[in-house]
Biopython code that builds the backbone (N, CA, C, O; Angstrom):
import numpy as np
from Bio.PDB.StructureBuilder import StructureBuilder

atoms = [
    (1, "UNK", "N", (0.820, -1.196, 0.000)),
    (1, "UNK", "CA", (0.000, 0.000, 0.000)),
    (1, "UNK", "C", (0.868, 1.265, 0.000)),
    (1, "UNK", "O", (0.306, 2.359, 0.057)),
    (2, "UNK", "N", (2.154, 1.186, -0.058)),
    (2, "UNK", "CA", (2.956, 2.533, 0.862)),
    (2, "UNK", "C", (3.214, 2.702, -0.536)),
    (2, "UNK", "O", (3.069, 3.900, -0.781)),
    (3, "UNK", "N", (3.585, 1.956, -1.752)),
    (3, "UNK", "CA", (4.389, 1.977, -3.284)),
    (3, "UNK", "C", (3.175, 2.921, -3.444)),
    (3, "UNK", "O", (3.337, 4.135, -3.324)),
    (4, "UNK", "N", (1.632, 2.244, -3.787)),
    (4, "UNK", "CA", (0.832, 3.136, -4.079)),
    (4, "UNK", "C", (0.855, 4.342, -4.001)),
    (4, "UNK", "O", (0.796, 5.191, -4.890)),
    (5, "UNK", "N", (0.998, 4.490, -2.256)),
    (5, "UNK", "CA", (0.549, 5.663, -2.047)),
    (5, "UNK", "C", (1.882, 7.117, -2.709)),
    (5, "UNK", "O", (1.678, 8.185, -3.287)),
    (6, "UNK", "N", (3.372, 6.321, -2.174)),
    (6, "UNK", "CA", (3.571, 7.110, -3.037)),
    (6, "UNK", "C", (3.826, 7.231, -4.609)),
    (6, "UNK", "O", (4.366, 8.267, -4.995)),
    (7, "UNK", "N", (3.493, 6.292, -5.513)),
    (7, "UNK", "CA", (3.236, 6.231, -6.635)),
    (7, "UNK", "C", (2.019, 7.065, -6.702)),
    (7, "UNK", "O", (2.216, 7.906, -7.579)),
    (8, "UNK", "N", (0.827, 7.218, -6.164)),
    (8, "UNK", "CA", (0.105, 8.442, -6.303)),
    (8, "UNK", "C", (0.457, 9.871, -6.646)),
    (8, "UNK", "O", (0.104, 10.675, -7.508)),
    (9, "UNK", "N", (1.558, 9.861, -5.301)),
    (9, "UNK", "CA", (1.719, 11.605, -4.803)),
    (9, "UNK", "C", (3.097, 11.558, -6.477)),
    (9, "UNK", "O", (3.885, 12.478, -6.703)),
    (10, "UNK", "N", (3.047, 10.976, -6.867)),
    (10, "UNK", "CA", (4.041, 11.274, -8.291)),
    (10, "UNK", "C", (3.360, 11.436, -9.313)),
    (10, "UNK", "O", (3.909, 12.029, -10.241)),
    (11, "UNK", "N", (2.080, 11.012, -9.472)),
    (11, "UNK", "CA", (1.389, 10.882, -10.223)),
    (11, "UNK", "C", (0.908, 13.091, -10.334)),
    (11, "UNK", "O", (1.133, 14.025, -11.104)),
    (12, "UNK", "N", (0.270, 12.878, -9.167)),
    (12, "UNK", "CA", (-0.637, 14.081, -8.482)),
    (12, "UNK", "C", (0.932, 15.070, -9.122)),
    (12, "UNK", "O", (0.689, 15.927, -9.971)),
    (13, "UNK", "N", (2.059, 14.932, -8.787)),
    (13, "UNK", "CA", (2.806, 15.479, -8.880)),
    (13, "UNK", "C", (3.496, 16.145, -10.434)),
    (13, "UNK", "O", (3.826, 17.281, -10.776)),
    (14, "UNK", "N", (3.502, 15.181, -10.926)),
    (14, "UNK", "CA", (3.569, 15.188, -12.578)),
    (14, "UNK", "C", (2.432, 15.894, -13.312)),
    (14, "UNK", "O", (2.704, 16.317, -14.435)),
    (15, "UNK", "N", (1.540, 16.030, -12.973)),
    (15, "UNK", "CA", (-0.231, 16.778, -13.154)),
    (15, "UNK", "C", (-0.361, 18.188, -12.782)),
    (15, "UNK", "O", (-1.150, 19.041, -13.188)),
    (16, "UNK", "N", (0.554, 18.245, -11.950)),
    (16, "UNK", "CA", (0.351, 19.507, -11.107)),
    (16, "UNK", "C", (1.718, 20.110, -12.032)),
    (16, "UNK", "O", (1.579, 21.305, -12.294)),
    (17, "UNK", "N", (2.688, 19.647, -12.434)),
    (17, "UNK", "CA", (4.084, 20.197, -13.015)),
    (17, "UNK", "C", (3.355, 20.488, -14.714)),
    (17, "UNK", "O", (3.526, 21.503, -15.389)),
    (18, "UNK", "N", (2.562, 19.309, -15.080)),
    (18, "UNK", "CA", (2.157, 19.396, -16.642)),
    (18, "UNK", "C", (1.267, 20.425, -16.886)),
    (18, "UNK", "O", (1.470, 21.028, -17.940)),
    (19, "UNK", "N", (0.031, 20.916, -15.983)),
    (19, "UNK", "CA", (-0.497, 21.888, -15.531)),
    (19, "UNK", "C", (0.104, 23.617, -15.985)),
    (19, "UNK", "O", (-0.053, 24.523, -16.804)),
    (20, "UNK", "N", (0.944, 23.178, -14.646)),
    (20, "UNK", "CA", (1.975, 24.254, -14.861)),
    (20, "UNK", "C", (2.521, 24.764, -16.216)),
    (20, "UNK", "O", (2.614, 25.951, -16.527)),
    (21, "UNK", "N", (2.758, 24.043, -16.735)),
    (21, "UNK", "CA", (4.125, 23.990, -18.706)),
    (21, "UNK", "C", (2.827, 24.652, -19.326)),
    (21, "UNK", "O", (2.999, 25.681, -19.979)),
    (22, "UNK", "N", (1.295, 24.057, -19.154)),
    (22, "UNK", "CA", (0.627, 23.734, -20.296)),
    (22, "UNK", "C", (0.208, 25.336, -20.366)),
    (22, "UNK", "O", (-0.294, 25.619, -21.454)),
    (23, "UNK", "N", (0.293, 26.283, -19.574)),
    (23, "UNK", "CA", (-0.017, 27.813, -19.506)),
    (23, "UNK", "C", (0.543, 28.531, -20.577)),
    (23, "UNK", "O", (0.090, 29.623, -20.920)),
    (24, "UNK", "N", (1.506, 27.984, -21.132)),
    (24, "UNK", "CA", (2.346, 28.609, -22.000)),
    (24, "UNK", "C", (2.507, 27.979, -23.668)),
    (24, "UNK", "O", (3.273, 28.311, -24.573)),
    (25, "UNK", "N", (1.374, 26.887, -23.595)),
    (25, "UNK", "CA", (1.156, 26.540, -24.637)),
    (25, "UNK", "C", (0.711, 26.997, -25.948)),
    (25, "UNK", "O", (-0.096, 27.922, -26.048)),
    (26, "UNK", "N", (1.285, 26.283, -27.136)),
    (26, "UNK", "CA", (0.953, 27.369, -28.337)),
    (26, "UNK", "C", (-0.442, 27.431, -28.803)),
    (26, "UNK", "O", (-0.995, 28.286, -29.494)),
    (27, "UNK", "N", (-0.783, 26.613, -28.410)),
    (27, "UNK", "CA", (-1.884, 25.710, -28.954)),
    (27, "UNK", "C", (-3.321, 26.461, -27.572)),
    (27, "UNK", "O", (-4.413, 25.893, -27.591)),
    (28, "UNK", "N", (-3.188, 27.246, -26.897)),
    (28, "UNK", "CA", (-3.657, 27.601, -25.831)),
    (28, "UNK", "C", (-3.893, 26.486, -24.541)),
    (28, "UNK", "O", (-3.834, 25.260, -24.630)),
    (29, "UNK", "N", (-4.145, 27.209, -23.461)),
    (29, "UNK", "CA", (-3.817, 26.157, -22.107)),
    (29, "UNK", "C", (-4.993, 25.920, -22.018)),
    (29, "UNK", "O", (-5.073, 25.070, -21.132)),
    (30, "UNK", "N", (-6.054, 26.159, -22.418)),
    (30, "UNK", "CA", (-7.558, 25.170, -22.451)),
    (30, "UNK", "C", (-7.337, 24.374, -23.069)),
    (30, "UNK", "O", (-7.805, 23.328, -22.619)),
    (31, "UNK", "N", (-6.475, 24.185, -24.569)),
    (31, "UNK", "CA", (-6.471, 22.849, -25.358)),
    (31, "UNK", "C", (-5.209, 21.947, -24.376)),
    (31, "UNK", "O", (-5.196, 20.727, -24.209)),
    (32, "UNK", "N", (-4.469, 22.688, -23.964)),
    (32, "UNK", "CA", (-3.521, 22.087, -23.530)),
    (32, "UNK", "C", (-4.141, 21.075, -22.274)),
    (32, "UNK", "O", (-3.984, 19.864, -22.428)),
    (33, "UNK", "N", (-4.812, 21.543, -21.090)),
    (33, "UNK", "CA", (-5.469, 21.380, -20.135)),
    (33, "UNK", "C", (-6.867, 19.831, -20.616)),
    (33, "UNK", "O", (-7.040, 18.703, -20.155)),
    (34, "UNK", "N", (-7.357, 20.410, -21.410)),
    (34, "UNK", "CA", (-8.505, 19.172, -21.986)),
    (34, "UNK", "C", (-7.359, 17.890, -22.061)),
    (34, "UNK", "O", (-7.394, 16.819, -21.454)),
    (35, "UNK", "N", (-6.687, 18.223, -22.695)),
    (35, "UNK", "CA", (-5.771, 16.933, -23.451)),
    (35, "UNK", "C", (-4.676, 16.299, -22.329)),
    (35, "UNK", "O", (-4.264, 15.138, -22.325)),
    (36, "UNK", "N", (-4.307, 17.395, -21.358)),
    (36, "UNK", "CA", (-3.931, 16.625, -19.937)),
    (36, "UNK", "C", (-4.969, 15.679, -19.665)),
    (36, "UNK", "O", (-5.049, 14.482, -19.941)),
    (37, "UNK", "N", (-6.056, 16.758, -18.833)),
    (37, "UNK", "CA", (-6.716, 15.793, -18.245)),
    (37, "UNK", "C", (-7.354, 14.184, -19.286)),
    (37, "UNK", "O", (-7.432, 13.035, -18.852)),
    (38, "UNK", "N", (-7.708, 14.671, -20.673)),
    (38, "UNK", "CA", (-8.104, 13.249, -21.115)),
    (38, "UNK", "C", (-7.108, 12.247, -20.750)),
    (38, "UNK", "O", (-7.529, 11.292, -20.096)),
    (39, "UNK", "N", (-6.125, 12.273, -20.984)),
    (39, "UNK", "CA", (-4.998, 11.511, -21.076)),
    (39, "UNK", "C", (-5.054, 10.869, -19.361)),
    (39, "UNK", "O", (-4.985, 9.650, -19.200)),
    (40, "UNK", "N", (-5.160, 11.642, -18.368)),
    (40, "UNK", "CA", (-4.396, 11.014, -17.215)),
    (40, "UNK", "C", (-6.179, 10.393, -16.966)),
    (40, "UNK", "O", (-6.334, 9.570, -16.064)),
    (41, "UNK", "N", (-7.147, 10.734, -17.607)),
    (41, "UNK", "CA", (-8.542, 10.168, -17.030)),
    (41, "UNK", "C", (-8.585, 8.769, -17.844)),
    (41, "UNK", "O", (-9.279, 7.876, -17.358)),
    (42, "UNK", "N", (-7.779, 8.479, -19.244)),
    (42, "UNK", "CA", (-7.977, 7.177, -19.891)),
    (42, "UNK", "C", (-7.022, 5.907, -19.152)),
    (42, "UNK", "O", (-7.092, 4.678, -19.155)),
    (43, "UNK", "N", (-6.126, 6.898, -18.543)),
    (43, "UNK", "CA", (-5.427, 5.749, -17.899)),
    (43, "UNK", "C", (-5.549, 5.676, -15.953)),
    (43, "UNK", "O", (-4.590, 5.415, -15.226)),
    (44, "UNK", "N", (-6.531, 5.888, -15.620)),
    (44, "UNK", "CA", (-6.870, 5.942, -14.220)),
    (44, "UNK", "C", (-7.299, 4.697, -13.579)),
    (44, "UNK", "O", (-7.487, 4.616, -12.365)),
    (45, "UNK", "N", (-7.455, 3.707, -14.416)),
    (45, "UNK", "CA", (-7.925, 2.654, -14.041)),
    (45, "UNK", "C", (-6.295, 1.653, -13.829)),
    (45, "UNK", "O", (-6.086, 0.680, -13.104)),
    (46, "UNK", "N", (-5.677, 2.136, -14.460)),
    (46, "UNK", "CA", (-4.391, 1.183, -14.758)),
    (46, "UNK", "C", (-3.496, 1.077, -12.817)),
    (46, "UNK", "O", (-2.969, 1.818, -11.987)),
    (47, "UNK", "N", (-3.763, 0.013, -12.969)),
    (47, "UNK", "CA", (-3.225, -0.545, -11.136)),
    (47, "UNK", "C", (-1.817, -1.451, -10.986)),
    (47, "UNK", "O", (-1.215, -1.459, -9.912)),
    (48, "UNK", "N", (-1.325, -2.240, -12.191)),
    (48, "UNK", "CA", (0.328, -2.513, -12.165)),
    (48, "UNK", "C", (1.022, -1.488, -11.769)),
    (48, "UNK", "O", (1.012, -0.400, -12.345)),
    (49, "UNK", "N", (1.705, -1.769, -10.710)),
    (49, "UNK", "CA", (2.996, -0.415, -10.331)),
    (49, "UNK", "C", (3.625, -0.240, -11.420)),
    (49, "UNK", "O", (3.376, 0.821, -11.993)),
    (50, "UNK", "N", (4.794, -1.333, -12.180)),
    (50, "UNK", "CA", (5.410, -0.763, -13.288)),
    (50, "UNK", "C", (4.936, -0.405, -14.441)),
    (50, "UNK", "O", (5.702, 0.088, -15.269)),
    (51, "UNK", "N", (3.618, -0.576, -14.715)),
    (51, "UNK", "CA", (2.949, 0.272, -15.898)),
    (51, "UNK", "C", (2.409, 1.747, -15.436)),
    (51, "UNK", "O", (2.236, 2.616, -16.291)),
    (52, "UNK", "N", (2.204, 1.944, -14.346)),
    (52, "UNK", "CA", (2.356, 3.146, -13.613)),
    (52, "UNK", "C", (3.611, 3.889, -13.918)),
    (52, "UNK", "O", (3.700, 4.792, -14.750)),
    (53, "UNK", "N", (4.521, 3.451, -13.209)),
    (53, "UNK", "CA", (6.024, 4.055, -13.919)),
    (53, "UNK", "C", (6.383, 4.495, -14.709)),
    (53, "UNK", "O", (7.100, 5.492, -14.793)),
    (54, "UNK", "N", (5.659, 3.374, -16.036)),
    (54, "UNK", "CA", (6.032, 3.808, -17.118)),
    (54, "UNK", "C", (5.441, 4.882, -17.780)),
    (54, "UNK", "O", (5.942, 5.692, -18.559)),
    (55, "UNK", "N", (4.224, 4.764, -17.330)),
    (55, "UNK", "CA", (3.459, 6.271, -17.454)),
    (55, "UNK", "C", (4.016, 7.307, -17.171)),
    (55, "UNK", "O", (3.932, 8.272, -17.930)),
    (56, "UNK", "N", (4.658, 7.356, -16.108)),
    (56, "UNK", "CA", (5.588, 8.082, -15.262)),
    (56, "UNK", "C", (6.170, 8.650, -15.783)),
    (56, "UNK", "O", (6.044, 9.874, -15.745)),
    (57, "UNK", "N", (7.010, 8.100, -16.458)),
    (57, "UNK", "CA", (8.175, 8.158, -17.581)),
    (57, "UNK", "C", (7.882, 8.600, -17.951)),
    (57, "UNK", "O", (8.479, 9.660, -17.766)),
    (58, "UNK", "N", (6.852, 8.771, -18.851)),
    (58, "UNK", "CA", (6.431, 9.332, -20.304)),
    (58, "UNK", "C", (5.918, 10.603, -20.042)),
    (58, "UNK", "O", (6.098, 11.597, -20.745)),
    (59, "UNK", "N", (5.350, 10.547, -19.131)),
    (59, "UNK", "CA", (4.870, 12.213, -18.637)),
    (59, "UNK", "C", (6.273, 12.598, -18.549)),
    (59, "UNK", "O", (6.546, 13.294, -19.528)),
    (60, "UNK", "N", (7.697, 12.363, -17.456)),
    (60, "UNK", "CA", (8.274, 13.116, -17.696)),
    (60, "UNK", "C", (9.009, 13.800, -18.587)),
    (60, "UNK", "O", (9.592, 14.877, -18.458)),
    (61, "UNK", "N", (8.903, 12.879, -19.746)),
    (61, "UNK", "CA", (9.733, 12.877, -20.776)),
    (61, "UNK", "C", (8.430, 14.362, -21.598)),
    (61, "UNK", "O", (8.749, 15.369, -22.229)),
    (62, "UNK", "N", (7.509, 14.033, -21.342)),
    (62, "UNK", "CA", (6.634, 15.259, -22.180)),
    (62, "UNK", "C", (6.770, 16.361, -21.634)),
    (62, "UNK", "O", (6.678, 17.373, -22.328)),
    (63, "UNK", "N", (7.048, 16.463, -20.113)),
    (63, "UNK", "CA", (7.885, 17.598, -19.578)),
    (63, "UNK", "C", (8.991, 18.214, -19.819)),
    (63, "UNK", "O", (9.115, 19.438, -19.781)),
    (64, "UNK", "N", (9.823, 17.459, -20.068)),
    (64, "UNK", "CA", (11.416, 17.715, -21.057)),
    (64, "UNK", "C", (10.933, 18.456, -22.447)),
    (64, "UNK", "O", (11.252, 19.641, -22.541)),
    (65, "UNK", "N", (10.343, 17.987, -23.317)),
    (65, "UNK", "CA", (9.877, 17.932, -24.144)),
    (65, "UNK", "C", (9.249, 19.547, -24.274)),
    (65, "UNK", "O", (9.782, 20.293, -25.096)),
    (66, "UNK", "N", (8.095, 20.054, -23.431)),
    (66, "UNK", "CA", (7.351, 20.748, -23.031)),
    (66, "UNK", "C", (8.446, 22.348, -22.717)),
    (66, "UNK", "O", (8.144, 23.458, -23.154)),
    (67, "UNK", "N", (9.426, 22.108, -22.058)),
    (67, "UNK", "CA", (10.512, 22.833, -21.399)),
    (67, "UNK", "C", (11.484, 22.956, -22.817)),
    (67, "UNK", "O", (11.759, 24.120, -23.106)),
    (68, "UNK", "N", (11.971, 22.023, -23.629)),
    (68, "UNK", "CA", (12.780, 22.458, -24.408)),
    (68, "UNK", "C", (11.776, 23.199, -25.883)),
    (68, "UNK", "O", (12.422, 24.101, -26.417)),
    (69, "UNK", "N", (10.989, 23.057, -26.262)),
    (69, "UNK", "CA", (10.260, 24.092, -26.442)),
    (69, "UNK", "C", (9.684, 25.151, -26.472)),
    (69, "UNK", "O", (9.305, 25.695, -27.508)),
    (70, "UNK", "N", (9.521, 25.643, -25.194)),
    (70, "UNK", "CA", (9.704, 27.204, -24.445)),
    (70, "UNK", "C", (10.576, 27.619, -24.464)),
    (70, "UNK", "O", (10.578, 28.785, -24.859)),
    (71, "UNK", "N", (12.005, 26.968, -24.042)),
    (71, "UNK", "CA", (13.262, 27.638, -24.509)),
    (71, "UNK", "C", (13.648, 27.944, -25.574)),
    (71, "UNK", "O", (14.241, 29.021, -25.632)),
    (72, "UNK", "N", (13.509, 27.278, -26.637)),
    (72, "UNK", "CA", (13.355, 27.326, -27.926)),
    (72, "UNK", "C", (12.874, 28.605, -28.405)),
    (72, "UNK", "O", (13.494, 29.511, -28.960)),
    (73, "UNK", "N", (11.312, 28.482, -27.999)),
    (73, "UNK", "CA", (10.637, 29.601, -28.350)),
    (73, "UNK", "C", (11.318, 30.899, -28.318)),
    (73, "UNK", "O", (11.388, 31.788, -29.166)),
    (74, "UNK", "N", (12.017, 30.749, -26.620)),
    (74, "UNK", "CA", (11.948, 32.184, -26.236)),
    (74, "UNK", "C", (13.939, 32.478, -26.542)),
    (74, "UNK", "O", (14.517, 33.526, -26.255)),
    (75, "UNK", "N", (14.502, 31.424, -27.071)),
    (75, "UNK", "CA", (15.861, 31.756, -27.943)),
    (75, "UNK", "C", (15.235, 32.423, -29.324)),
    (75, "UNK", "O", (15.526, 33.532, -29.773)),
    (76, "UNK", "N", (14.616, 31.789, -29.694)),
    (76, "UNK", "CA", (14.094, 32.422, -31.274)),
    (76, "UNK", "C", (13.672, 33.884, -31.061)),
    (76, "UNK", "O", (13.932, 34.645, -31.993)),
    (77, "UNK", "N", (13.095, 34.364, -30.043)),
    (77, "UNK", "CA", (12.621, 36.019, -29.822)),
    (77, "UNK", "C", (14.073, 36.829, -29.580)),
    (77, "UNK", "O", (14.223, 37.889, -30.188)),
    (78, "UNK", "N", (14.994, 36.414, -28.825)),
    (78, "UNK", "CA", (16.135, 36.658, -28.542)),
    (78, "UNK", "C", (16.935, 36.864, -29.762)),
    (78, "UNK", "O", (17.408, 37.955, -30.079)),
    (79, "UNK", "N", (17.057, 35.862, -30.378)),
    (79, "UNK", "CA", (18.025, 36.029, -31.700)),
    (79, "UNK", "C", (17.243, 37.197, -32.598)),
    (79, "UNK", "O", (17.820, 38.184, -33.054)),
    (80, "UNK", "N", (15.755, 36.892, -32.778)),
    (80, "UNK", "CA", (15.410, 38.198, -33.297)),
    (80, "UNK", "C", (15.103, 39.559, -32.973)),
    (80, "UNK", "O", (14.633, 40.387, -33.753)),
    (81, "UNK", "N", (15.358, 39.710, -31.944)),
    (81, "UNK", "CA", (15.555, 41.314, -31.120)),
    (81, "UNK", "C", (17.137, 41.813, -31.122)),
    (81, "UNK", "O", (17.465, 42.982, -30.917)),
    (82, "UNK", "N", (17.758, 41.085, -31.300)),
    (82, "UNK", "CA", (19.050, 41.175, -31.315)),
    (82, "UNK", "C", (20.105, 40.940, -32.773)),
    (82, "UNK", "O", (21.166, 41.518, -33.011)),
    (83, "UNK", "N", (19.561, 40.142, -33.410)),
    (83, "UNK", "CA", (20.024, 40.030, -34.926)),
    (83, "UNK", "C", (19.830, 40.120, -35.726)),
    (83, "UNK", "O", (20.504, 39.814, -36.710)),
    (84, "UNK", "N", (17.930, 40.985, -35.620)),
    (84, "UNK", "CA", (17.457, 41.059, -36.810)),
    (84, "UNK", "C", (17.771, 42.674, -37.094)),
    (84, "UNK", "O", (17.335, 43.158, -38.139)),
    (85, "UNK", "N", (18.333, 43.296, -36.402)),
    (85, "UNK", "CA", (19.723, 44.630, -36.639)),
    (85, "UNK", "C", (20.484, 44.298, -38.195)),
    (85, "UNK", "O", (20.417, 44.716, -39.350)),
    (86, "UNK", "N", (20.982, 43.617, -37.671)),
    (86, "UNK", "CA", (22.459, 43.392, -37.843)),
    (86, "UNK", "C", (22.015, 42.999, -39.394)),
    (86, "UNK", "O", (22.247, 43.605, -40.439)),
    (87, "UNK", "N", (21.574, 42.249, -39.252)),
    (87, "UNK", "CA", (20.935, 41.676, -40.877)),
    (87, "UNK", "C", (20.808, 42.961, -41.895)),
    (87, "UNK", "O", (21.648, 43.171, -42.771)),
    (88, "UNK", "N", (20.035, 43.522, -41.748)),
    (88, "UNK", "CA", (19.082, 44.715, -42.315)),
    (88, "UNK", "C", (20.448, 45.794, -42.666)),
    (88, "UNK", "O", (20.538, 46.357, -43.757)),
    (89, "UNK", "N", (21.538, 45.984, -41.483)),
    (89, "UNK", "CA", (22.492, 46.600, -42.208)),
    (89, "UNK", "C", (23.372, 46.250, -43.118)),
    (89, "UNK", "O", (23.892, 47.116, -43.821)),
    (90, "UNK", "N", (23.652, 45.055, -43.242)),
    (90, "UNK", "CA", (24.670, 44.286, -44.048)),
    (90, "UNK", "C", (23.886, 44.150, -45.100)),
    (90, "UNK", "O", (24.289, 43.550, -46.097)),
]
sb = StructureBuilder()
sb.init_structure("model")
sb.init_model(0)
sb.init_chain("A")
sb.init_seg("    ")
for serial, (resi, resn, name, xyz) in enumerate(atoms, 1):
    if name == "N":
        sb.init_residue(resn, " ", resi, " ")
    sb.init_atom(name, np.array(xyz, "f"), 0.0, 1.0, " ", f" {name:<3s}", serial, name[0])
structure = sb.get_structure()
């Protein structure tokens, strides 16, 4: 019962972090938000610990994912506040 429980609070935890990312989505954080929650509501029934995990996984990996994207984004505004100068004179 104790794996569960904290296999829960990781769960709750990963939801609450994906939550978070999905505010800044391109796609807006209502689409972002629907498509969380579908996702963690199709697999709510699933009770193997290591298929849990692996879920686990995969959320975090969409977090990585989620994060190198925003950075992305916000390098691309950077390079163009800053180099789109430089261009235009040359």
């Amino acid at each position: 019962m104790k794996m569960a429980n904290s296999l829960r609070a990781e769960v709750l935890n990963l939801y609450k972090n994906l939550l978070y990312l999905g505010r800044d989505y391109p796609k807006g954080a209502d689409y972002f938000k629907r498509r969380l929650k579908n996702v963690f509501l199709k697999n709510k029934d699933v009770k193997d610990p290591e298929q849990i995990k692996e879920l686990i996984e995969r959320g975090e990996f969409v977090m990585k994912e989620l994060e190198a994207l925003y950075f992305l984004r916000k390098y691309r505004a950077m390079k163009q506040r800053y180099y789109s100068d430089t261009n235009k004179t040359n």
